[in-house]
C-alpha positions in Angstrom: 115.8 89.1 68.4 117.0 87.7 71.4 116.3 89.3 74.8 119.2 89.8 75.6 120.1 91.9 72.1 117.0 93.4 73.0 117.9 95.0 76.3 121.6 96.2 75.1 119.7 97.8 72.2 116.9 98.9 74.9 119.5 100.7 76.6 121.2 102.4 74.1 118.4 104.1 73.0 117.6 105.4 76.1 121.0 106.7 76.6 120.8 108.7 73.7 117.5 110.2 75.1 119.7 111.1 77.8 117.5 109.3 80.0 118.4 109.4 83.5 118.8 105.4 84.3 118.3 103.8 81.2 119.8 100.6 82.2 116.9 100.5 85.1 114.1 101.7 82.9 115.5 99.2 79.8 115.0 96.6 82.0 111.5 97.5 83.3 110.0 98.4 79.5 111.9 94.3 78.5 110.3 92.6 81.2 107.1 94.1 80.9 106.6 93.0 77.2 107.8 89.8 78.0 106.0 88.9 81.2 109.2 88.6 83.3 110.7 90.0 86.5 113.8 92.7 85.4 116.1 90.3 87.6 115.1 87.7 85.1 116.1 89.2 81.9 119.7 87.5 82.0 118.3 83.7 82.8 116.0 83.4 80.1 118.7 85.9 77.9 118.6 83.4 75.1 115.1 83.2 74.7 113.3 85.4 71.3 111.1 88.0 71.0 108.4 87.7 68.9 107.6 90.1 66.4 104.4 91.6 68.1 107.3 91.6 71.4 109.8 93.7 69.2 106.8 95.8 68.5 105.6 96.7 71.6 109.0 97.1 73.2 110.1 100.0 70.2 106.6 102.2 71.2 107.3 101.9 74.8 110.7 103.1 74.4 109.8 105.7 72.7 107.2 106.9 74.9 110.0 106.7 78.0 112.8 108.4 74.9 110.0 111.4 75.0 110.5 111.5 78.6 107.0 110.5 79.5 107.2 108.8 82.5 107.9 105.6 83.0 105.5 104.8 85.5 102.7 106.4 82.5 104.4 104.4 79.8 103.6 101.3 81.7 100.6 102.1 83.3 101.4 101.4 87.0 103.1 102.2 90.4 103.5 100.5 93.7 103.3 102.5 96.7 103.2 101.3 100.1 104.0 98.0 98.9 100.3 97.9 96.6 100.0 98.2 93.3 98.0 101.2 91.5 97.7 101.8 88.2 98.8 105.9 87.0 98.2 107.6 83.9 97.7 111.1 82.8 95.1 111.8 84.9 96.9 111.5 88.0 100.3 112.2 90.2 102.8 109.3 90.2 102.3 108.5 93.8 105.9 109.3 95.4 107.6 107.7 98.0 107.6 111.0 100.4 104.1 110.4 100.7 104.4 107.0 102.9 105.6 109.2 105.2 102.2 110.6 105.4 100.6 107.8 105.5 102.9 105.9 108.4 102.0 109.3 110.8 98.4 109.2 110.0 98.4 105.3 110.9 100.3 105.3 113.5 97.4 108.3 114.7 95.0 106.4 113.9 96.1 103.2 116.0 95.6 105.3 119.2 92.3 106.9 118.1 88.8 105.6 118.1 87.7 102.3 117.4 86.5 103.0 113.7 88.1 106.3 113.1 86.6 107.9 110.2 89.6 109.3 107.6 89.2 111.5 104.9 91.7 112.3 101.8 91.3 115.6 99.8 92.6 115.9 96.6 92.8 112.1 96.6 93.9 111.8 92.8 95.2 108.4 92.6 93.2 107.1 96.2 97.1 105.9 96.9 96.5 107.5 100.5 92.8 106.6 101.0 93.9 103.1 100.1 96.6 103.0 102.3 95.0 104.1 104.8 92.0 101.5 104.8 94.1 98.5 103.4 96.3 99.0 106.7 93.2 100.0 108.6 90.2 97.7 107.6 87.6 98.9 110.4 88.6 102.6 109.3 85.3 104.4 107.3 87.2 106.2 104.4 86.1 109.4 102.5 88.2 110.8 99.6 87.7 113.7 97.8 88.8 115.2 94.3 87.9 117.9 91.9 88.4 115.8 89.2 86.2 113.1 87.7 88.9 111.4 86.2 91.1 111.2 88.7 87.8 110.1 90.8 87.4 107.0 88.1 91.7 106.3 88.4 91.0 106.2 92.1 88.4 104.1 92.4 89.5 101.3 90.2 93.0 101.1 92.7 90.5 101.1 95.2 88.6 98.2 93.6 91.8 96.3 92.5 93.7 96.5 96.3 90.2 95.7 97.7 89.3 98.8 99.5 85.9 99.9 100.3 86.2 103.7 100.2 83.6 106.1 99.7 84.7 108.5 96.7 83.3 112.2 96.3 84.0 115.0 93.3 84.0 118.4 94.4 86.0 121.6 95.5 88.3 120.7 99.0 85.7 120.4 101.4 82.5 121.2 100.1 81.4 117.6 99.5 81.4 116.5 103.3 79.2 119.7 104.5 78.1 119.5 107.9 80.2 116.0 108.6 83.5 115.1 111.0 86.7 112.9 110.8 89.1 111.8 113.3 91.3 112.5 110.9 92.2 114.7 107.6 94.9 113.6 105.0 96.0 115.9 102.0 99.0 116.2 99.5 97.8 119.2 97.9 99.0 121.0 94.6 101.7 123.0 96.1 104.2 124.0 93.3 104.4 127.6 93.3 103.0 128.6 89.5 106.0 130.5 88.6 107.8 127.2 88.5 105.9 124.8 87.1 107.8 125.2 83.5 111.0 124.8 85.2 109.8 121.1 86.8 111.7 118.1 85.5 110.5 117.2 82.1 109.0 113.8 83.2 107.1 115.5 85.9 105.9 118.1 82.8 104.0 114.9 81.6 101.5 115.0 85.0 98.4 116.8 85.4 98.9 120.5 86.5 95.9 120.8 88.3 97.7 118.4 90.6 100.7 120.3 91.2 99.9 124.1 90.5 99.7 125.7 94.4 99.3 129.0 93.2 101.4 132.0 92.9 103.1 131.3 96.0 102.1 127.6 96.3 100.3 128.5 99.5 96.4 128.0 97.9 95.0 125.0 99.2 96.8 125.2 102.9 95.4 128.7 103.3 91.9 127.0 102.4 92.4 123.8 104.3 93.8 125.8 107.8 90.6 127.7 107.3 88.3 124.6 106.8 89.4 121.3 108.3 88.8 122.4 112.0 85.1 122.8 111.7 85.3 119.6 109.9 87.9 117.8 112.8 86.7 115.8 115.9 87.9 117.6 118.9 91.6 115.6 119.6 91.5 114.9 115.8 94.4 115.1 113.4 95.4 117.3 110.3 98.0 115.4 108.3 99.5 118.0 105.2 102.7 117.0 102.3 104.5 120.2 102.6 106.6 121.1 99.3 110.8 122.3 100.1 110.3 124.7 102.7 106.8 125.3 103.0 107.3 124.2 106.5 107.3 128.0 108.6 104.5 128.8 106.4 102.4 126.4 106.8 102.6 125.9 110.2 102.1 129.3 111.2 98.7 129.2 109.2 97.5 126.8 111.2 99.0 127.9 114.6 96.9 131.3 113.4 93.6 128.9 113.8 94.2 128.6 118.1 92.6 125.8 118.0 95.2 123.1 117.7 97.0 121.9 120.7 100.4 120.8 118.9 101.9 121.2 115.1 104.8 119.5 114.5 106.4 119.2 111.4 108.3 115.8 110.1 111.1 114.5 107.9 110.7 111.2 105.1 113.5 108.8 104.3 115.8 111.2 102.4 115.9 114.3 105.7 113.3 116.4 103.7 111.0 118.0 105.8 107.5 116.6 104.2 104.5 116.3 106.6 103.1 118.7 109.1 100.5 117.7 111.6 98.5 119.3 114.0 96.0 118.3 116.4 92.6 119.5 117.4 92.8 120.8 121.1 90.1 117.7 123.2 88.7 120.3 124.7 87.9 123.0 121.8 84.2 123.9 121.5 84.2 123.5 117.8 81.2 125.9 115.9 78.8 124.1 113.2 79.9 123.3 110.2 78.8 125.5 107.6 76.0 123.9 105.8 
C-alpha cells in the first residue's frame, strides 16, 4: 500500500470513530510508522509501506479509534518546545501549563542566584524540567506520590538533560524541615463528581492525577496550609487553577496573612489558570514541622 492510500484510508477510519481531527491525528499515526514529518506524507506519497508498516499503522489506529489518546498511542508530547515521553502513568502535559512555567521563570530571573524550585505532584517532571532546562544554575526538587510517575519523570529528566532531584511521597512530607525560593504545583483538581463526565480521551489518564476531591479544593487546602513554612521569606507560590477555582483559591491563601500579593493570571486562550502569591520579605516564618 502506498502512503498516500494509506493516509486516506487512515482517515477514514478515524472519522468513523468520530474522532475529533482525524485528518491531524491520521497524519501523526502515518508519519510515525514511517519515520517522516506529517508535512512530508504528500512528497514521498508514492512511496510503499511495508507489510510490518501496514501493521503497525492498523494497531495504532485502533488504539486512537478507542479514543486513547493520541499522545499515549504514540508514546510522546512536546511541551515547552522539549520532548517527553507520556503514557498511562501520567497527565498529557497541556499547553495551559507553560503559562506556569513562563511566571515561575520569569520569578525566578529576579530572585537569587541559584534559586532552589520545587514541583509537587510532578508526574511527568514537564515543569521541573522546564524549569531547570530554562534555568541551568536553578537546584530542582520534584515530588510525587506515585512511583511510576516518579520513573516517567525521571527518564524526561534524563532524556532533556536535566539534573533534578526526584522524591516519592505525600505533598510535602518528603522535603521536611527544608526551603525554596519557589513552589510549583498543577495539582488534581477535578471536582470527583465530574470525573465520569471528562472527555473520553482524558478518561484514558490516571485519576489520581486529576481527582481534587469532592469539591476539587483537596490539595490547595493542603498546599495554602503547608508551602509557607516551606517558602523563603519573598518567595513564590505558583498553582494551575481548574475553570473557576480562582476566588477560592485565592482566598485560601489570602486566609494564610502571610503573603504580600496573590494575583491570579490568564494562558493563551483568556482562561484564568495560575495564581501566585508571594511570601511577605519580612514574615518571621515558624520551623518547619519536622
Amino acid at each position: 500500500m502506498r502512503i498516500c492510500h494509506a493516509l486516506s484510508q487512515a482517515i477514514g477510519t478515524l472519522e468513523a470513530a468520530q474522532i475529533p481531527d482525524p485528518s491531524t491525528d491520521a497524519a501523526r499515526l502515518l508519519a510515525a510508522v514511517v519515520g517522516l514529518q506529517p508535512m512530508e506524507l504528500s512528497i514521498h506519497g508514492n512511496k510503499t509501506l511495508t507489510q510490518r508498516q501496514e501493521r503497525r499503522l492498523s494497531t495504532l489506529l485502533l488504539q486512537r479509534a478507542s479514543r486513547k489518546p493520541l499522545q499515549y498511542v504514540l508514546g510522546t508530547q512536546h511541551f515547552y518546545g522539549l520532548p517527553f515521553t507520556v503514557n498511562k502513568y501520567v497527565l498529557i502535559p497541556r499547553p495551559e501549563t507553560e503559562t506556569l512555567c513562563e511566571l515561575a521563570l520569569s520569578f525566578m530571573r529576579n530572585t537569587a542566584a541559584f534559586p532552589k524550585v520545587l514541583d509537587l505532584c510532578t508526574g511527568s517532571g514537564a515543569i521541573a524540567v522546564v524549569v531547570k532546562h530554562e534555568c541551568p544554575e536553578a537546584e530542582v526538587t520534584a515530588v510525587d506520590t506515585s512511583r511510576d510517575a516518579l520513573r516517567v519523570a525521571r527518564r524526561n529528566a534524563c532524556d532533556n538533560q536535566a539534573a533534578i532531584r526526584f522524591l516519592q511521597g505525600d505533598l510535602l512530607a518528603p522535603i521536611a524541615g527544608e526551603r525554596f525560593h519557589c513552589i510549583l504545583s498543577n495539582p488534581p483538581y477535578v471536582e470527583r463528581k465530574l470525573l465520569q463526565t471528562l472527555q473520553d480521551e482524558v478518561l484514558f489518564e490516571p485519576a489520581i492525577a486529576l481527582d481534587g476531591g469532592a469539591d476539587g479544593m483537596d490539595f490547595y487546602r493542603r498546599i495554602a496550609r503547608e508551602a509557607p513554612l516551606h517558602l523563603y521569606p519573598g518567595g513564590l507560590l505558583g498553582l494551575e487553577i481548574g475553570d473557576g477555582q480562582g476566588d477560592a483559591v485565592c482566598a485560601l491563601l489570602a486566609r494564610q496573612h502571610c503573603f504580600t500579593s496573590i494575583t491570579r493570571h490568564r494562558d493563551l486562550q483568556g482562561v484564568e489558570r495560575v495564581v501566585l502569591a508571594q511570601m511577605d520579605p519580612h514574615v518571621q516564618i515558624p520551623a518547619s514541622p519536622p
